[in-house]
N, C-alpha and C positions, 0 to 999 in steps of 0.2 A: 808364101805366095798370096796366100790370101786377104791375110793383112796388108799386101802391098794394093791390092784390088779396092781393098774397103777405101784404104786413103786418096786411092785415084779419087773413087767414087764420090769422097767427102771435098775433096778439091773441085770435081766437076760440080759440084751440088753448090760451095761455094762463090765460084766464078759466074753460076746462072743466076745465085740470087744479087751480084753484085752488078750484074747486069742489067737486071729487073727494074733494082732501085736506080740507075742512071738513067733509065727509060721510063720510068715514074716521075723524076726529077724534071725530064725534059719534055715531059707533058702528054706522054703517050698514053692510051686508055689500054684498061687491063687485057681485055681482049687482042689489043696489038699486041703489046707485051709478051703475052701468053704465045703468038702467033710467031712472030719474029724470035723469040727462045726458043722456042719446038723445033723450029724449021733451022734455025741456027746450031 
């Protein structure tokens, strides 16, 4: 069970940084970024 938790957790951790960089990409400053993934 737990190891299923970690992998969630490694997926979510994934999909936020893959987010980040698209939002980097398209021009947002870090503090948006950081703001729009928290609240997302």
């Amino acid at each position: 069970m737990r190891l299923i938790q970690r992998c969630k957790f490694l997926e979510d951790q994934d999909e936020k940084k893959a987010i980040q960089h698209l939002l980097k990409e398209r021009g947002y400053t870090k503090a948006e970024i950081l703001k729009l993934t928290i609240d997302g």
